[in-house]
ZASE-493132 format. One record per residue (C-alpha): x, z negated, y negated. Coordinates in steps of 0.001 Angstrom, whole numbers, padded with zeros to 6 digits, always signed. Layout:
XZY/...
***
This chain:
+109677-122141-110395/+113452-123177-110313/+116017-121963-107639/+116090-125417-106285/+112312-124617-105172/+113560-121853-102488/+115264-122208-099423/+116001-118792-098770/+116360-115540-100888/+117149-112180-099933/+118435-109488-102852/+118677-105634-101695/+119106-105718-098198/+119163-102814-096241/+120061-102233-092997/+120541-098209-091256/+120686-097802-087030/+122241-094063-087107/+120356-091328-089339/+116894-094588-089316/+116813-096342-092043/+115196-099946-090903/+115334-101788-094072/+115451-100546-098009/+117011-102865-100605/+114511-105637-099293/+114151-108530-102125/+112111-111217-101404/+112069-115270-101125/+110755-118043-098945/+110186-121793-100517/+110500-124804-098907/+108005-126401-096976/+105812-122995-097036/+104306-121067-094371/+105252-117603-095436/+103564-114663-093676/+105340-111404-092882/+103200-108554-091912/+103449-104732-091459/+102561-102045-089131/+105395-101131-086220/+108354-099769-087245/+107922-101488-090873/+111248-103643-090361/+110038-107036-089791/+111808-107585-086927/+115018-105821-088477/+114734-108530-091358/+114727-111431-088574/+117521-110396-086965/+119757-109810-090396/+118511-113861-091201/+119564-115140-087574/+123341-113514-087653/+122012-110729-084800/+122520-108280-086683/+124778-107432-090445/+122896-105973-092866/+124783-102987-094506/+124369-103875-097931/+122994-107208-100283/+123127-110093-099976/+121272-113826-098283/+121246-116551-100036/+120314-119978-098232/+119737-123668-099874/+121449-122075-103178/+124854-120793-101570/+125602-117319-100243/+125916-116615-096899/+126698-114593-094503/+126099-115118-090486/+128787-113875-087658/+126241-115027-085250/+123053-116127-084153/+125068-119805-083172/+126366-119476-087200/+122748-119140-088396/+121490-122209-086292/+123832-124251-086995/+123164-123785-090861/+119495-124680-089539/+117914-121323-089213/+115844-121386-085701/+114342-117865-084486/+111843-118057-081481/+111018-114232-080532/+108097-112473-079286/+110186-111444-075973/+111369-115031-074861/+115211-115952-074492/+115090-118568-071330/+116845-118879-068568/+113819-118569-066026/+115884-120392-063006/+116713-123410-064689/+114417-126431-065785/+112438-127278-068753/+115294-130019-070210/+117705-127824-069003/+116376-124428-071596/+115421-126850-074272/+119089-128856-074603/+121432-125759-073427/+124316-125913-074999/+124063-129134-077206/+123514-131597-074143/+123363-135128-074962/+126445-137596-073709/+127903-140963-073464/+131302-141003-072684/+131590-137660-071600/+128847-138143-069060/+125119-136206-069586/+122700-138895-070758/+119951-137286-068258/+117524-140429-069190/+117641-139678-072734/+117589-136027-072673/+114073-136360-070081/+112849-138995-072935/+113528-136575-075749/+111995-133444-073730/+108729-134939-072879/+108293-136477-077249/+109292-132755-077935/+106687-131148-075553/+104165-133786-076613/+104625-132723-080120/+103624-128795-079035/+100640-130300-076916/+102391-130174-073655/+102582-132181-070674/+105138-130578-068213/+107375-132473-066061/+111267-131651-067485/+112375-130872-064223/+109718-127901-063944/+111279-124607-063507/+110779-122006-065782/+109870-119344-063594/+106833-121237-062296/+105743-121894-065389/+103090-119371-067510/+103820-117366-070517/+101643-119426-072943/+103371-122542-071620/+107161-120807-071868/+106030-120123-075405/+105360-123615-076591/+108549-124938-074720/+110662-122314-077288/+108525-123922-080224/+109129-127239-079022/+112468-126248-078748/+112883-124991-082361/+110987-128437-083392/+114155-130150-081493/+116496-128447-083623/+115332-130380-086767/+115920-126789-088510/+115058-126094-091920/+114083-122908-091742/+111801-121441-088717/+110974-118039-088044/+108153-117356-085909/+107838-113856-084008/+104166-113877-083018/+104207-117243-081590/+100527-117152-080645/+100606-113449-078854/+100639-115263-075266/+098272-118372-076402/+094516-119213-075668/+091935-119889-078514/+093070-123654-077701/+096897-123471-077590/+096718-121263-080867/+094951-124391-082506/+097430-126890-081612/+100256-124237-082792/+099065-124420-086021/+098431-127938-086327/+102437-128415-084827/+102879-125778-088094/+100997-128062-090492/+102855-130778-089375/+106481-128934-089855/+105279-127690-093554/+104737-131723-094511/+107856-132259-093328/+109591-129778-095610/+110226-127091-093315/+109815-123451-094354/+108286-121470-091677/+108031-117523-091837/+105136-116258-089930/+105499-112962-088737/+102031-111500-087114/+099835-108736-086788/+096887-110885-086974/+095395-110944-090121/+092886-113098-090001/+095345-115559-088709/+098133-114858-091198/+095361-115671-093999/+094035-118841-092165/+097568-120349-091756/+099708-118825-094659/+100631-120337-098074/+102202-116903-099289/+101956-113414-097585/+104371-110380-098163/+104510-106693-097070/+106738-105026-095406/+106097-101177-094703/+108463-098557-093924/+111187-100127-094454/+110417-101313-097847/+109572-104354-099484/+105703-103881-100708/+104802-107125-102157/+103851-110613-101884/+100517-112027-102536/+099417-115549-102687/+096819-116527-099819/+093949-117221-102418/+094331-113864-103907/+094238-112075-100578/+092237-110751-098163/+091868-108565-095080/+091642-105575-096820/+094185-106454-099272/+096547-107115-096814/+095482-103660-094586/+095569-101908-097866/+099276-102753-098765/+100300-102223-094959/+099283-098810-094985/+099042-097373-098641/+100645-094046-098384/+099179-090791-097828/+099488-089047-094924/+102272-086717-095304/+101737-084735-091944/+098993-081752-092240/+095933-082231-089633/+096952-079835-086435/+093651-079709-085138/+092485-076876-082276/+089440-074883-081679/+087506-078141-080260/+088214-079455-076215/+085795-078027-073287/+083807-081125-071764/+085404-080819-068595/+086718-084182-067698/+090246-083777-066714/+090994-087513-066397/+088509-090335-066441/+089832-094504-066519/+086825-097083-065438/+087020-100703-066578/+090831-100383-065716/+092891-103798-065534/+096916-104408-064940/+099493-106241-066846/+099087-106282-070299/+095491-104818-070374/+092252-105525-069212/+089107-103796-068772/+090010-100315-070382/+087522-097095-070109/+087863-093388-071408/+087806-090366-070254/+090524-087416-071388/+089139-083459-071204/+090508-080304-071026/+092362-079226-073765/+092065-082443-075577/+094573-084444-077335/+093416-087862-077165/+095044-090246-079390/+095870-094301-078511/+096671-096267-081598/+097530-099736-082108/+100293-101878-082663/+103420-103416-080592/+102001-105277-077424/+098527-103651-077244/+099128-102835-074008/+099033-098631-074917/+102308-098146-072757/+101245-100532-070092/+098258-098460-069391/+099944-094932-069516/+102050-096470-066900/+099543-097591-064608/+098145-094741-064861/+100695-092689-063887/+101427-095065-060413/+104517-096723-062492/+102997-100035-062639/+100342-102072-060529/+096740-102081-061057/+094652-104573-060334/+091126-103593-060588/+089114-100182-061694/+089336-096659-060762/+090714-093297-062110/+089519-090180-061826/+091407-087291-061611/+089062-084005-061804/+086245-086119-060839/+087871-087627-057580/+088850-091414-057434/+093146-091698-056889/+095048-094741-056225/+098996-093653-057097/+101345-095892-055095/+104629-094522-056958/+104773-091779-059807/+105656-088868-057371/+101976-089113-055886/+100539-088522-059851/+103706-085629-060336/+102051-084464-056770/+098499-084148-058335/+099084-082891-061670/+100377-085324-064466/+103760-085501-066066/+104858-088432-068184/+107223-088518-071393/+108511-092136-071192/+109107-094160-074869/+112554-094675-074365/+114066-091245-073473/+117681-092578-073333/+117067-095100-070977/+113984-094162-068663/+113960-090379-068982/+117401-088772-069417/+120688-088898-067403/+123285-088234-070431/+125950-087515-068520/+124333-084890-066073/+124262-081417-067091/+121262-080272-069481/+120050-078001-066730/+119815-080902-064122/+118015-082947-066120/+115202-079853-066894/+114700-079341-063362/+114882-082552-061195/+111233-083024-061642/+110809-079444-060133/+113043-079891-057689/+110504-080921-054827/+108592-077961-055072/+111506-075775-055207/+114016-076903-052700/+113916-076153-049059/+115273-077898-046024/+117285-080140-048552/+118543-077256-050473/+118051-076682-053918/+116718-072979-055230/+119276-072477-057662/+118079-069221-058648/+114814-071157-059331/+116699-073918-061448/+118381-071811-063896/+115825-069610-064844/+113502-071989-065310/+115651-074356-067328/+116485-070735-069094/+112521-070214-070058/+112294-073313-071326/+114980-073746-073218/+113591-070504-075163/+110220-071208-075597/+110692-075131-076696/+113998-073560-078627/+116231-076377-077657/+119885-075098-079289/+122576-075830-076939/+125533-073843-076487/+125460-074298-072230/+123101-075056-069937/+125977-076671-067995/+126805-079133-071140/+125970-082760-070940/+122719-083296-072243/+124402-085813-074373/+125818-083464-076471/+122129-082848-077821/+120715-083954-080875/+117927-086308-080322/+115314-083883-081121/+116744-081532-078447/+116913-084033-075225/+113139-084951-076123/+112365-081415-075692/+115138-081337-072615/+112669-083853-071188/+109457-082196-072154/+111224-078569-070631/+111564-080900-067676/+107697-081886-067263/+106387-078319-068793/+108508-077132-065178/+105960-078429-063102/+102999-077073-064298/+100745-080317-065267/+097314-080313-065910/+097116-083674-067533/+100759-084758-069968/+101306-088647-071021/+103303-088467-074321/+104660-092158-075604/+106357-091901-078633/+107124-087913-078138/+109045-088046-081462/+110467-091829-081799/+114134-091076-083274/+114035-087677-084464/+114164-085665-087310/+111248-084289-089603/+111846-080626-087941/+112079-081329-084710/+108882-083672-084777/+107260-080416-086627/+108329-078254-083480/+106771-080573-080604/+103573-081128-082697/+102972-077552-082688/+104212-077663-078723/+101440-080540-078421/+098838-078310-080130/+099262-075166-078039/+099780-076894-075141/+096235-078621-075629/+094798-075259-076307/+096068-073784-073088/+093793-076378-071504/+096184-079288-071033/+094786-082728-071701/+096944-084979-073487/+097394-088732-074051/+099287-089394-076745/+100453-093121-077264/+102358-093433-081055/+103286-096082-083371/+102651-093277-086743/+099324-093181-087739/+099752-090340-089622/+100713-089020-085879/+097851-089974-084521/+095585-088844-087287/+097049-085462-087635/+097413-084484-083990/+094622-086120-082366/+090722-084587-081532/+089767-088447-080555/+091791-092053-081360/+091477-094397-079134/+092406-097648-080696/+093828-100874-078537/+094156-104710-079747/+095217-107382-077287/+095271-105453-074227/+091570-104067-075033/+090381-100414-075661/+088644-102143-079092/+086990-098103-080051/+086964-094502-080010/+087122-092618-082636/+085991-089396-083315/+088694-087385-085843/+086462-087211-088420/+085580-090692-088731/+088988-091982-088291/+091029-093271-091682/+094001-095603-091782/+092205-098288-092886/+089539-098231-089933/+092186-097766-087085/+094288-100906-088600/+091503-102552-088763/+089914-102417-085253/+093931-103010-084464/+093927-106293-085605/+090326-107112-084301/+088978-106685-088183/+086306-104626-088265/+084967-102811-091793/+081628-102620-091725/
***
């Protein structure tokens, strides 16, 4: 195949955000009027890739090559104007304005200097027809539905007339129906010539609309297979052919006392989910971005709503308005995002140990500070976070050390039941050595813990059950001795190995 056949090619691209490495001399290509697939588990630098092709972000080193001449994007406006259109997974609209108003911003149509509103309301409604939608233009965003927002960024990508359109699962907010017309408004782009890449964690999907279908996993370019070559386990295989490199931490076994128990539990972003969490058990959630893991952790915990089902907290039912009532009862929660959601970086290390203590501790508005320091002082020993001061901004910490500052702060206040998301997102090999053997004793001292992670080796090494999620459903649990790569990415993208 000549060069004239591909629209894009990408030689030895890598990209680094601090000591991660997101992307690893990727090479790949795209042809024209092909619906290339990109797949991978989290973390495997698909979305890294995007953002390097729509001027987001710069890659550090190689090089993009687009209709035969090298380029290199400022900008995301650089990148679209060449005719590279991005829609992402977490829509970019402005919710307060109108339908014609999100789809034109920025390149408004005029006569004269005057808005051609007539035209622009003509042109909305053939572009929403095109996506299978029948909206007024003058319908506000905001009271429209995520399925609906959706198509109005696809149609809006159609408007473009780009050459070149990435897809960021498109169909994660779309009904059985909605999907169908997607890929029919794909089918129709492809005979026009336009190269679409397909990025999804839906497998059986990927195969059912792709023309090509490459690999992506840790940050590393895998492979590309043609679509009649490939197959779910193919695909599964190449997503997650490594060994595991972490050593099973597995305890003495967890007492059947139910510590926690979740009954046909539904909120935002999950529906329907039941398990039950016992003493001294680490029970593990697997599954990939948008499963809905986090979203029940939260609810869980009183941080978010929920709408229908019970929990159980040592066998009586709880309803927690705000996360002080679950703090109250027993349950601490490490947050994903430490940074943002968990630590205070420029607060002292020893404030941000002992706030969550603080109610327990403080009297008539005054805080213990006797009680503060020498707990902050225990903790810091026995999770062997090196600072030089209690007093010095927690900042100052490597990133391994203000997960454990945040941990120290939980540990404080004596939980029977700990929520870990992402414990070790961001740090080094060591450190994540360190708070898996913190996680193990912990569980053998009787604590229950739910541990949410994007590593399957994580979850296979640390875990006594996996719990696997797909589409806001608990899909299976798994006992640890059943559980293999292969079977958890399976059930994670609803394909089950029989």
């Amino acid at each position: 195949m000549t060069e004239a056949n591909y629209i894009l090619k990408v030689n030895n691209l890598s990209k680094h955000f601090g000591g991660i490495q997101a992307l690893r001399g990727i090479s790949m290509d795209i042809r024209y009027g092909e619906v290339h697939a990109l797949v991978g588990e989290n973390g495997a630098g698909k979305s890294t890739l995007m953002n390097a092709l729509g001027g987001i972000i710069e890659p550090d080193e190689g090089e993009i090559f687009y209709k035969g001449q090298l380029v290199q994007f400022n900008n995301p406006i650089e990148s679209l104007n060449a005719g590279i259109a991005i829609i992402h997974q977490e829509l970019a609209m402005l919710p307060t304005l109108n339908v014609m108003d999100n789809l034109f911003m920025g390149r408004m149509k005029s006569k004269g200097g005057l808005v051609s509103w007539k035209e622009m309301e003509k042109l909305t409604r053939d572009y929403l027809s095109q996506v299978g939608l029948e909206l007024d233009p003058y319908a506000i965003i905001r009271d429209l539905s995520i399925s609906q927002r959706q198509l109005i960024e696809i149609a809006k990508a159609v408007s473009m007339n780009a050459s070149l359109i990435i897809m960021d699962e498109p169909n994660s907010s779309l009904s059985e129906s909605e999907t169908k017309r997607l890929f029919e408004v794909i089918h129709d782009l492809k005979n026009r010539n336009v190269a679409v890449i397909y990025v999804s964690h839906k497998i059986n999907e990927v195969l059912q609309i792709s023309d090509r279908i490459s690999v992506l996993r840790d940050g590393q370019y895998i492979g590309t297979m043609d679509k009649q070559d490939a197959s779910v386990d193919s695909v599964i295989e190449m997503m997650v052919g490594r060994k595991v490199l972490i050593e099973p931490m597995q305890g003495n076994g967890y007492a059947e006392t139910a510590l926690l128990e979740v009954e046909h539990l539904t909120g935002e972003g999950f529906v329907d989910v039941s398990f039950t969490l016992h003493k001294g058990e680490i029970l593990g959630f697997a599954g990939l971005v948008g499963a809905g893991r986090s979203e029940v952790a939260r609810a869980i915990f009183g941080a978010d709503r929920v709408k229908s089902g019970r929990v159980l907290v040592d066998g009586k039912p709880v309803q927690y308005r705000q996360p002080q009532d679950a703090i109250t009862d027993g349950l601490a929660m490490v947050q994903e995002d430490r940074k943002v959601l968990s630590l205070f970086l420029e607060m002292p290390i020893l404030h941000n140990m002992s706030m969550a203590r603080l109610p327990r501790t403080s009297r008539s508005g005054f805080i213990d500070g006797n009680d503060e320091l020498e707990t902050s002082e225990k903790f810091a020993a026995r999770l062997n976070i090196k600072l030089a001061d209690l007093y010095a901004k927690v900042s100052s910490l490597s990133g391994g050390n203000q997960q454990k500052t945040v941990l120290a702060r939980w540990l404080g206040c004596e939980p029977k039941i700990l929520i870990l998301d992402e414990p070790t997102h961001g740090i080094d090999v060591g450190a994540k050595f360190e708070i898996y053997q913190l996680m193990r004793n912990l569980a053998d001292s009787g604590i229950g813990i739910l541990l949410i992670s994007s590593e399957l080796p994580e979850i296979m090494a640390m875990s006594d059950r996996i719990a696997v999620m797909s589409s806001g459903k608990l899909v299976e649990i798994l006992p640890y001795s059943e559980a293999t790569e292969n079977k958890i990415m399976s059930l994670a993208t609803s394909q089950v190995i029989v």
